[in-house]
Backbone as a printed PyTorch tensor [residue, N CA C, xyz], in Angstrom:
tensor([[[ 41.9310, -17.5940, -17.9110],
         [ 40.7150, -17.6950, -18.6830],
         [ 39.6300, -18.4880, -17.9390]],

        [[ 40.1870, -19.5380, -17.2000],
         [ 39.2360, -20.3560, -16.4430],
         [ 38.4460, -19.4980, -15.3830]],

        [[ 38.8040, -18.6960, -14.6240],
         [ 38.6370, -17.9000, -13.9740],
         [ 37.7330, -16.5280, -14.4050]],

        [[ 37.5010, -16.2880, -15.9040],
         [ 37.1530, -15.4810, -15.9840],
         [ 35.7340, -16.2860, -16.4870]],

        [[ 35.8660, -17.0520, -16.7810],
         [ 34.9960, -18.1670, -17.5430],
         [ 33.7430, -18.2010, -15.9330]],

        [[ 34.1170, -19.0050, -14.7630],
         [ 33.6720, -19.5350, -14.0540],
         [ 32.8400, -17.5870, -13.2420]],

        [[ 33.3580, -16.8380, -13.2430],
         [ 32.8760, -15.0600, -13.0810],
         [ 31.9130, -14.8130, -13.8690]],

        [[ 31.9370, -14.8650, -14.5470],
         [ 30.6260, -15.0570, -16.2560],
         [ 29.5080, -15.5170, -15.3920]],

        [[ 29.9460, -16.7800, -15.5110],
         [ 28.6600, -18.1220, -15.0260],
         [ 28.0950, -17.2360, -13.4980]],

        [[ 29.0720, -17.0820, -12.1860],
         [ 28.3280, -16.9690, -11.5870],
         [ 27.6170, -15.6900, -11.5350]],

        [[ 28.2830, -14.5200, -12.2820],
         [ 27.4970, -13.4590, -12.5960],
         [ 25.9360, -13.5850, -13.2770]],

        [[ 25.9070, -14.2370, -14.1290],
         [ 24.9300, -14.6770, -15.0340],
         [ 23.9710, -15.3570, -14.1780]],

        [[ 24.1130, -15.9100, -13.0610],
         [ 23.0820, -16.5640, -12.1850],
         [ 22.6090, -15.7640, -10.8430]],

        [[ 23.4400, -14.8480, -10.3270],
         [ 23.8540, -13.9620,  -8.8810],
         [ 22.3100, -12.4870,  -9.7400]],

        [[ 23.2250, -12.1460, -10.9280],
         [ 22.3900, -10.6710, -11.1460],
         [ 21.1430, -10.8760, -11.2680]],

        [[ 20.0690, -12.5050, -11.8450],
         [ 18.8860, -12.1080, -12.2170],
         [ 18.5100, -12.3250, -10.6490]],

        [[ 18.8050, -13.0390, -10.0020],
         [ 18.1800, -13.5620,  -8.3620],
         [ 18.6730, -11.7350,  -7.4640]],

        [[ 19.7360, -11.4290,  -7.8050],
         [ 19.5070,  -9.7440,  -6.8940],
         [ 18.5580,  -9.0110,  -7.1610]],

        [[ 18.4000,  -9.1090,  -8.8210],
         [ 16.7470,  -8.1220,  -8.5710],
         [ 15.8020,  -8.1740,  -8.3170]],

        [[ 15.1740,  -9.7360,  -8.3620],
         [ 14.1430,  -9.9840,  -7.5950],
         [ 14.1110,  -9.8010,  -6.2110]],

        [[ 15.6530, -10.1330,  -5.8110],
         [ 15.3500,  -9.5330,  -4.2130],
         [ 14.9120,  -8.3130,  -3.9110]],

        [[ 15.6130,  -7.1880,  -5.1910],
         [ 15.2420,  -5.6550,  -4.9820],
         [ 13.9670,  -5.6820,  -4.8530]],

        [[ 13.2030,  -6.1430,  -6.0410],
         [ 12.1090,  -6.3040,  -6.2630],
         [ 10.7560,  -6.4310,  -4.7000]],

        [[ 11.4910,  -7.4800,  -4.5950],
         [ 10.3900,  -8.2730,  -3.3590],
         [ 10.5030,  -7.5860,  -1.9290]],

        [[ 11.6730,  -7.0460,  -1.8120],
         [ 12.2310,  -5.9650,  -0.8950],
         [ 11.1630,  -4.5180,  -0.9440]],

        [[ 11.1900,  -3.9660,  -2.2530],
         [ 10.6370,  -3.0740,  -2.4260],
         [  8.8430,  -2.7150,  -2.3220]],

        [[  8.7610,  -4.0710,  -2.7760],
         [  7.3170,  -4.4110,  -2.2860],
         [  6.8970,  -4.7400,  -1.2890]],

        [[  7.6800,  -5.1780,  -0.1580],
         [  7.3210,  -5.5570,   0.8310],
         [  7.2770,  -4.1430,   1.9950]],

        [[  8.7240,  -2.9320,   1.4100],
         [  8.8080,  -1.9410,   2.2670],
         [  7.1710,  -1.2850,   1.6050]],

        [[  7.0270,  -1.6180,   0.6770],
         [  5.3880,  -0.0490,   0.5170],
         [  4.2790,  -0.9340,   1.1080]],

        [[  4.2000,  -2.2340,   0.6970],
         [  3.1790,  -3.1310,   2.0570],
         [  3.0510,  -2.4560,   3.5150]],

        [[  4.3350,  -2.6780,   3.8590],
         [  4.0620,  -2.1200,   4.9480],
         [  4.1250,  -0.8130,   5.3950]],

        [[  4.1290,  -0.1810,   4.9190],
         [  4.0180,   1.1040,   4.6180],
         [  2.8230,   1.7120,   4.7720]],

        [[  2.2020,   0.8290,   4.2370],
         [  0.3270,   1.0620,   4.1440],
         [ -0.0680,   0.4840,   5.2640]],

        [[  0.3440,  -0.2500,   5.7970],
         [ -0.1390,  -0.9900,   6.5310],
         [  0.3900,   0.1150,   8.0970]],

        [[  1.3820,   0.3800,   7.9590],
         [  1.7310,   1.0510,   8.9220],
         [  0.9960,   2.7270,   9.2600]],

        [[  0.2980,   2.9890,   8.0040],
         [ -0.2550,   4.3450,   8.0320],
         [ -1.9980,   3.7350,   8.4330]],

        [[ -2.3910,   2.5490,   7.8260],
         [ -3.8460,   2.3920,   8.2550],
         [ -3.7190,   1.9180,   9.6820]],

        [[ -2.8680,   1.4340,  10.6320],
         [ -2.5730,   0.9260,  11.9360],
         [ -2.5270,   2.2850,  12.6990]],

        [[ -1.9110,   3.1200,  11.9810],
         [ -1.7820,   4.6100,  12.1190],
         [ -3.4240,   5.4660,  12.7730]],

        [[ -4.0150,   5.3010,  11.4220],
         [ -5.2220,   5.7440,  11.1830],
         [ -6.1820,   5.1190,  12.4620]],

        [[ -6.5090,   4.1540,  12.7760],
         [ -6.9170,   3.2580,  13.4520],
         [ -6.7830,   3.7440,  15.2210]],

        [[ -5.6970,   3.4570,  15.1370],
         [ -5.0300,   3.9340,  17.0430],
         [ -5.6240,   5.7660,  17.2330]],

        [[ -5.4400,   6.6150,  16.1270],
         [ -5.8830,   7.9440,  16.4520],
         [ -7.3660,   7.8590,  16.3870]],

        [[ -7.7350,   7.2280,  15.6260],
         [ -9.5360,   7.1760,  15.8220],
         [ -9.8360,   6.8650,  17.0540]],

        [[ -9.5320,   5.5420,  17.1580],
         [ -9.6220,   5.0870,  18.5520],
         [ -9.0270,   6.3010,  19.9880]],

        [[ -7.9240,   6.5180,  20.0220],
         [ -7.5940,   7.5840,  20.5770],
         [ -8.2750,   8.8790,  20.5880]],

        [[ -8.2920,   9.2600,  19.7020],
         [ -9.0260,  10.7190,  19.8930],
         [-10.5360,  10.5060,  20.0570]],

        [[-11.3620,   9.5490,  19.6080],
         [-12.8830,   8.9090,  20.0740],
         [-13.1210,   9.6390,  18.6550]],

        [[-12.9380,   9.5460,  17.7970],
         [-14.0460,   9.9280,  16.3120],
         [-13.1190,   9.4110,  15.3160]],

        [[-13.9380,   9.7810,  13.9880],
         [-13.6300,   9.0100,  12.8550],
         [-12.3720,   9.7450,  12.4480]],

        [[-11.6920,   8.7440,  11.8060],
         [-10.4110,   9.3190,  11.0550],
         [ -9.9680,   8.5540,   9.5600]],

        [[ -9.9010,   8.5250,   8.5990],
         [ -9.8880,   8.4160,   7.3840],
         [ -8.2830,   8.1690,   6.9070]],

        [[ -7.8770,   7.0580,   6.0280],
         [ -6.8520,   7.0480,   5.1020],
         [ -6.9660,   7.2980,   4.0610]],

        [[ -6.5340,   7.8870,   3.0750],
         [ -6.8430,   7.7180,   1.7820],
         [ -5.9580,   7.7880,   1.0540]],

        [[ -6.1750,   7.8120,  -0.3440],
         [ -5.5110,   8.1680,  -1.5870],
         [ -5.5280,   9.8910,  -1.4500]],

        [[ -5.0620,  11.0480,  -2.1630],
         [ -4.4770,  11.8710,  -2.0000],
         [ -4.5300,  12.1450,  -3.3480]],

        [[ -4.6070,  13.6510,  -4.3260],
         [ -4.2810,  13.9690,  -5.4080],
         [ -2.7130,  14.5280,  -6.1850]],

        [[ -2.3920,  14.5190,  -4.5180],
         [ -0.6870,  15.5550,  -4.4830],
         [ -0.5130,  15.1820,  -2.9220]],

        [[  0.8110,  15.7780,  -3.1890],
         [  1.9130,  15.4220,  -1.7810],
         [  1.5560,  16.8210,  -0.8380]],

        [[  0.8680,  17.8180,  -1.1580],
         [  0.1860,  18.7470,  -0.3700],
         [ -1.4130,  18.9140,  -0.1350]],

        [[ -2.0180,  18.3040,  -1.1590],
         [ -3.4550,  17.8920,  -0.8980],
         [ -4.2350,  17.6080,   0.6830]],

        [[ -4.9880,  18.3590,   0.7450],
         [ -5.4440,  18.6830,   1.9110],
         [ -7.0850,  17.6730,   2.3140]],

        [[ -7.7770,  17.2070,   1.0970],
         [ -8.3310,  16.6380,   0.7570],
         [ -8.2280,  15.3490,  -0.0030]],

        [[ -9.2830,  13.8560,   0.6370],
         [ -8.9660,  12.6520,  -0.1460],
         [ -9.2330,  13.2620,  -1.7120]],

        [[ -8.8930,  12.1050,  -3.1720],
         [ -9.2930,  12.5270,  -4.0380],
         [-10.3650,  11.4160,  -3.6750]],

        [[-11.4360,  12.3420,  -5.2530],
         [-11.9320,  12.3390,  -5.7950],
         [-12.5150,  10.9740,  -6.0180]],

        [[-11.8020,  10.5890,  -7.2280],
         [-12.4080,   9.5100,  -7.6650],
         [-10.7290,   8.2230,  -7.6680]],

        [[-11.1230,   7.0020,  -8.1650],
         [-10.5170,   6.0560,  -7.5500],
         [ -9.2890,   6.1060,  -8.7720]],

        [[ -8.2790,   5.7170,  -8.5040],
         [ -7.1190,   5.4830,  -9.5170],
         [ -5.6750,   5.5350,  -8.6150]],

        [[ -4.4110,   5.0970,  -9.6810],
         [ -3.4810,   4.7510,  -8.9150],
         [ -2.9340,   5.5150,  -7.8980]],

        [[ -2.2450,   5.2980,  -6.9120],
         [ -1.7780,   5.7630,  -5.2820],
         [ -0.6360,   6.2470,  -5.8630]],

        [[ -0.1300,   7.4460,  -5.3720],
         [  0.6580,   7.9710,  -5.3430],
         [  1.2170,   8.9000,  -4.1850]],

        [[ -0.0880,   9.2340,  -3.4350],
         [  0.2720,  10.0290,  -2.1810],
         [ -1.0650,   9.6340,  -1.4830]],

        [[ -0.8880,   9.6220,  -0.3080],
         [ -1.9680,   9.5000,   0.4630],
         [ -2.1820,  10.3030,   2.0760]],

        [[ -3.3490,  10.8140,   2.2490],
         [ -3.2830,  11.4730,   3.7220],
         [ -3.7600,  10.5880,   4.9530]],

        [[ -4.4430,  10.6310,   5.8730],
         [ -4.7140,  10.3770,   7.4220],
         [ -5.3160,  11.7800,   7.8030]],

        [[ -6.5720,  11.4920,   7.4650],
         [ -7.7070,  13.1060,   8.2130],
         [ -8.3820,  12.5240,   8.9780]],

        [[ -8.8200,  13.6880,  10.0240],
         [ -9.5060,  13.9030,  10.7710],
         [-10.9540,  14.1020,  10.2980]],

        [[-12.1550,  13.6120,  10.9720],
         [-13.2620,  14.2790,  10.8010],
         [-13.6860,  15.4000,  10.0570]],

        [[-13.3040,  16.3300,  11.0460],
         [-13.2150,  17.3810,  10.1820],
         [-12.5610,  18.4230,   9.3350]],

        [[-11.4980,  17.3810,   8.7590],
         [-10.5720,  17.3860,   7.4150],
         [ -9.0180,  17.8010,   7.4750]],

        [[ -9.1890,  17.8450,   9.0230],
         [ -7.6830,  17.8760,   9.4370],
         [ -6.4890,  17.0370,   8.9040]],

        [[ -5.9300,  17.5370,   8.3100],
         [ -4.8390,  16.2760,   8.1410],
         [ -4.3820,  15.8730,   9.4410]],

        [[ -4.1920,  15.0400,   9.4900],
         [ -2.9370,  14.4340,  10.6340],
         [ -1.7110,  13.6150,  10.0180]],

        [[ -1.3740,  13.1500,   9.1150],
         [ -0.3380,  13.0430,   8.4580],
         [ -0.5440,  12.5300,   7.0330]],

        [[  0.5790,  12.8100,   6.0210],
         [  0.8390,  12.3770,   4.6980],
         [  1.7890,  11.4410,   4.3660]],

        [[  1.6810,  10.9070,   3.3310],
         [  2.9440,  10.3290,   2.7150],
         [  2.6940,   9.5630,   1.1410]],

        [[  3.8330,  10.1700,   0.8860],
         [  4.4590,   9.4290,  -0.5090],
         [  4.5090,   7.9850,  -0.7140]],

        [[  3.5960,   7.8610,  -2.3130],
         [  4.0540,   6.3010,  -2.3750],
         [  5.2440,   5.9690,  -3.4690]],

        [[  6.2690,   5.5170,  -2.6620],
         [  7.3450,   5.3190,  -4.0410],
         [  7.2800,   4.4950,  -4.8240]],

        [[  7.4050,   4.8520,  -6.1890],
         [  6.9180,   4.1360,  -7.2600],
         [  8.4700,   3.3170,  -7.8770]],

        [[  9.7190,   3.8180,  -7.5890],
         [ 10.4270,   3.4790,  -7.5380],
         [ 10.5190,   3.5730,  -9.0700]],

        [[ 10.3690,   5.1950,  -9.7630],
         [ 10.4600,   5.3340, -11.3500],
         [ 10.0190,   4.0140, -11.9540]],

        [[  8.8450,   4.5170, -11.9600],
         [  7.4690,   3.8000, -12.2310],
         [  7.3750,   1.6230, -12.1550]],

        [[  8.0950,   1.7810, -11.3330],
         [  8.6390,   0.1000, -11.3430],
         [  6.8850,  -0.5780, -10.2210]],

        [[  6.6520,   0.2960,  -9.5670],
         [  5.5430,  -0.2340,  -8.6600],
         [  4.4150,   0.5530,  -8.8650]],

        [[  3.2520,  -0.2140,  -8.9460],
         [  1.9290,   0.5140,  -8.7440],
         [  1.5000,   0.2570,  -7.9000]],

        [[  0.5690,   1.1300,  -6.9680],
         [ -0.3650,   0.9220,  -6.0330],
         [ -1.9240,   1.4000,  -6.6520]],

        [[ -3.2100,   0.1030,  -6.2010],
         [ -4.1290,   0.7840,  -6.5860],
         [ -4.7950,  -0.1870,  -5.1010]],

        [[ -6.7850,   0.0000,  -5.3770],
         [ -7.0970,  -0.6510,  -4.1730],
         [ -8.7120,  -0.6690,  -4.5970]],

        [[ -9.2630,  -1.8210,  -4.0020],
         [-10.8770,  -1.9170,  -3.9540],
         [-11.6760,  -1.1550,  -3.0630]],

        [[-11.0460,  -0.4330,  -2.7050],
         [-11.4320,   0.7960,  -1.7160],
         [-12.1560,   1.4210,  -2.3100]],

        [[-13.4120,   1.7790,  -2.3440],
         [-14.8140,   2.1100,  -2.4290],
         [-13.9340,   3.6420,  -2.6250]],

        [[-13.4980,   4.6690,  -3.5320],
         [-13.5430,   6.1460,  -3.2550],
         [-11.8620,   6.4050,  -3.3400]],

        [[-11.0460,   5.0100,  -2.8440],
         [ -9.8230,   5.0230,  -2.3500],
         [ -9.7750,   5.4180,  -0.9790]],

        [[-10.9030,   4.9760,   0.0600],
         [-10.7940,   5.7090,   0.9760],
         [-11.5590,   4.3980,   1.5680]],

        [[-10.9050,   4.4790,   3.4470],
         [-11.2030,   3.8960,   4.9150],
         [-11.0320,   4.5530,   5.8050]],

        [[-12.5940,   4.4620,   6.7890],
         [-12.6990,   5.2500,   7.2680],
         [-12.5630,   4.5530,   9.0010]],

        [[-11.7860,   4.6710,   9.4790],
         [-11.8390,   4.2350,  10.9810],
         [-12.7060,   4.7930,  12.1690]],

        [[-13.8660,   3.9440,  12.6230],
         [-14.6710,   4.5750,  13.3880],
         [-13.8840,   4.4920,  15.1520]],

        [[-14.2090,   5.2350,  16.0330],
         [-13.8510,   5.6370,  17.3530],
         [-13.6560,   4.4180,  18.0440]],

        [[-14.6180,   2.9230,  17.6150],
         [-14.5610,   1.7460,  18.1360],
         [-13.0770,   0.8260,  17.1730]],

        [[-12.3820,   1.4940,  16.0410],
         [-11.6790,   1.0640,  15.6320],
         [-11.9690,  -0.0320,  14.3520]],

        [[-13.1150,   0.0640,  14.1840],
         [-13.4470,  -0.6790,  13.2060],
         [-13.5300,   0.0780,  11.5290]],

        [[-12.9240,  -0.5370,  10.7670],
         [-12.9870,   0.1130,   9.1460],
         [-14.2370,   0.0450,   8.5980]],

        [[-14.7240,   1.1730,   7.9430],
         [-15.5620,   1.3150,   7.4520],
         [-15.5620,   1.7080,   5.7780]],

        [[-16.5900,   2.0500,   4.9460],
         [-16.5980,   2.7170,   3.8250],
         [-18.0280,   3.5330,   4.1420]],

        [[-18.2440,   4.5020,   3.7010],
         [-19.6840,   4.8900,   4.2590],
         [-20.1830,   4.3130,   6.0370]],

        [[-21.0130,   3.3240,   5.6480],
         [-21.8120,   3.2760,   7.0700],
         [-21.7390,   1.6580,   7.0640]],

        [[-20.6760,   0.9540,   6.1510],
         [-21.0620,  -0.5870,   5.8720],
         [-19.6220,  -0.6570,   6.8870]],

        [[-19.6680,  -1.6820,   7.3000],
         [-18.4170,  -2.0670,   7.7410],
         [-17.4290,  -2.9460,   6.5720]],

        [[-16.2000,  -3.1150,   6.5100],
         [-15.6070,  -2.8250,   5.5560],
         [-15.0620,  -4.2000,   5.5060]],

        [[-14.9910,  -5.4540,   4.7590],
         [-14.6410,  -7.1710,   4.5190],
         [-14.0270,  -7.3330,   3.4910]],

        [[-12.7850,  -8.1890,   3.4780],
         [-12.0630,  -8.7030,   2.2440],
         [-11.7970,  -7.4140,   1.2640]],

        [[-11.4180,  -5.8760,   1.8940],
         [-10.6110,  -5.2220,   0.6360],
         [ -9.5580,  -5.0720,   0.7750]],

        [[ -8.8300,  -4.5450,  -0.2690],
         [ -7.4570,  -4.5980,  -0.5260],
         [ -6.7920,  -3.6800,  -1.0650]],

        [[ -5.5910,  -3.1580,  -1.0280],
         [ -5.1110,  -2.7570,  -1.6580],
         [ -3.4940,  -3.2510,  -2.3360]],

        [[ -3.4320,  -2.9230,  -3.3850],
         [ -2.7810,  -3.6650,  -4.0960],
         [ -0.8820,  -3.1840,  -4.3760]],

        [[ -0.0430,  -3.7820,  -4.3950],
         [  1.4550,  -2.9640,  -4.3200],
         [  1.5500,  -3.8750,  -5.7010]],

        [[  2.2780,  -3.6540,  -6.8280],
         [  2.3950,  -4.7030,  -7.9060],
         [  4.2270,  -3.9700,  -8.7090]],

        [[  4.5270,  -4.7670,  -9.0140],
         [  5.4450,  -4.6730,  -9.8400],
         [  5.4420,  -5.4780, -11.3250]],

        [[  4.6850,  -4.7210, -12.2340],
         [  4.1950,  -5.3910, -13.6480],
         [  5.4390,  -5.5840, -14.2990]],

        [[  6.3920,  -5.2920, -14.7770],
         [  7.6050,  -5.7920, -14.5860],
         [  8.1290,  -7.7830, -14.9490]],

        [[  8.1300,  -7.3780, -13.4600],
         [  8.3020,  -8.3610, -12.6310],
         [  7.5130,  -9.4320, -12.5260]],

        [[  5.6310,  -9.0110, -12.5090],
         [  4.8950,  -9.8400, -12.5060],
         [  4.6470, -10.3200, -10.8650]],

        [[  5.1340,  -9.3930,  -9.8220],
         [  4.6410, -10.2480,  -8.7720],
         [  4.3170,  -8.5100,  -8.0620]],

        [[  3.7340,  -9.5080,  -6.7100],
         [  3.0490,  -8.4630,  -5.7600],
         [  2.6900,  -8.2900,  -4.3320]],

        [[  2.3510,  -7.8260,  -3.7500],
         [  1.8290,  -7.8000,  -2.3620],
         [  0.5990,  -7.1880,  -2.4210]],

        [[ -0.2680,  -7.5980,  -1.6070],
         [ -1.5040,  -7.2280,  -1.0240],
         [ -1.6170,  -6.9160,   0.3800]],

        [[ -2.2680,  -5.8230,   0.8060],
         [ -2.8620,  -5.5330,   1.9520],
         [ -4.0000,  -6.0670,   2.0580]],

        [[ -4.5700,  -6.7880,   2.8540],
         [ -5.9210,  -7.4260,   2.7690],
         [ -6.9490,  -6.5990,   4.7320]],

        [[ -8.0020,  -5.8340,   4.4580],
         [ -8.3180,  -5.9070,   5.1090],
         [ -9.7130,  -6.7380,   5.3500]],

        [[ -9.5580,  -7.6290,   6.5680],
         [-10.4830,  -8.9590,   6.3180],
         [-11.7090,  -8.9270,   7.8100]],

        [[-12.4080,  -9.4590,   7.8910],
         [-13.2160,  -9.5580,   9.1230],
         [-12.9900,  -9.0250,  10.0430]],

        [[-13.7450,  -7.9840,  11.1010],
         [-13.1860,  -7.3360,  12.3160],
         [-12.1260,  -6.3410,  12.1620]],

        [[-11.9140,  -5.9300,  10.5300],
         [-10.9640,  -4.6990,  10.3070],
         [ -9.1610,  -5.3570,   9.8670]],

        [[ -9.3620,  -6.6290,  10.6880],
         [ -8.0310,  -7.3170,  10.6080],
         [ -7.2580,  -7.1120,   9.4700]],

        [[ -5.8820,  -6.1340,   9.5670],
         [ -5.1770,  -5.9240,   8.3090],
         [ -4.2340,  -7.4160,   8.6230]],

        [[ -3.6740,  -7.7570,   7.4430],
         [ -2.7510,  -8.4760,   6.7660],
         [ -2.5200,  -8.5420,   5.3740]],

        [[ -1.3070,  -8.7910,   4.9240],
         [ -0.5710,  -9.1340,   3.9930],
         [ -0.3090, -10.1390,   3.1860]],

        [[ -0.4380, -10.5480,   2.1490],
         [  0.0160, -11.7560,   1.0850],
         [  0.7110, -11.1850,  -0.2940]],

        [[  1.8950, -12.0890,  -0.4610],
         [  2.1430, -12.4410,  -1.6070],
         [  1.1720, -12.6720,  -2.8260]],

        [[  1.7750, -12.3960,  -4.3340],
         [  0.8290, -12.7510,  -5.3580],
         [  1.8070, -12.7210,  -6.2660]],

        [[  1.6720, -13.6350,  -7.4840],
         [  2.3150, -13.7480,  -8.5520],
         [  1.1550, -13.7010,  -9.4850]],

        [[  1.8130, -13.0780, -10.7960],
         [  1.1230, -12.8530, -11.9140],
         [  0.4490, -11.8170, -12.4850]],

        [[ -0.6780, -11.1440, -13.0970],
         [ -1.0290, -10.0160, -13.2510],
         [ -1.5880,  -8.8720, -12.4940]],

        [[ -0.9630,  -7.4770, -12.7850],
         [ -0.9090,  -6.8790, -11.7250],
         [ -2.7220,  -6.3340, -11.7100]],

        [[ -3.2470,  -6.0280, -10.7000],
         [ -4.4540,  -5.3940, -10.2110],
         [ -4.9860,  -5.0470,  -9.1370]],

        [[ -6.4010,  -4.9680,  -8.2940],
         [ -6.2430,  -4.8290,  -6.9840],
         [ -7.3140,  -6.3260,  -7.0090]]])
């Protein structure tokens, strides 16, 4: 009985700390994720010498950014002139994570010199947002001065 007693206890302390690891795990793989597709975006602009675009996406075959701004679910990497150059899925992990972003359109546009843009402004302090409402915590993509992507932690309500 002692034994089953002392299994209890450490069960009861082990299961809530594993899911936050899932948790923080999971947020950290779609962080970088994004981060790895706008680094993406960036090197082919630069590479090929013209603009190339990340965005939000309406579908996982969408050939075109959307529209208007709302949560991430798929996103492309076009070319100028509307080429895709690659896609990808954002896992929501049955609906446990949202992605949204202050992205003017849901969209950055990488000019040939490598610098992020939105239109014709150069592009400071936006973000996009990974959240687990849930949970209550989050990651941010922050793109900051000179295009510079990085990452932070956030606790508390989810948004971008």
């Amino acid at each position: 009985m002692v034994t089953i007693a002392i299994a209890g206890i450490l069960l009861a302390v082990a299961v809530p700390s594993f899911n936050q690891l899932m948790v923080t795990n999971r947020l950290t793989a779609q962080a970088n994720e994004m981060v790895a597709a706008m680094n993406f975006a960036r090197s082919e602009a630069i590479k090929r010498n013209t603009r190339i675009s990340f965005c939000r996406a309406s579908s996982s075959t969408a050939t075109n950014c959307a529209a208007t701004a709302a949560s991430w679910r798929n996103w492309i990497v076009t070319q100028g002139d509307g080429t895709v150059v690659r896609r990808g899925v954002v896992n929501t992990f049955e609906g446990g994570i949202s992605v949204q972003s202050t992205l003017t359109g849901d969209r950055v546009t990488f000019g040939a010199d490598g610098l992020a843009r939105t239109g014709t402004a150069i592009i400071t302090n936006q973000r996009i947002s990974i959240c687990a409402p849930r949970d209550r915590a989050g990651r941010r993509v922050v793109l900051g001065a000179g295009s510079r992507l990085s990452t932070e932690s956030y606790t508390g309500s989810c948004g971008a």
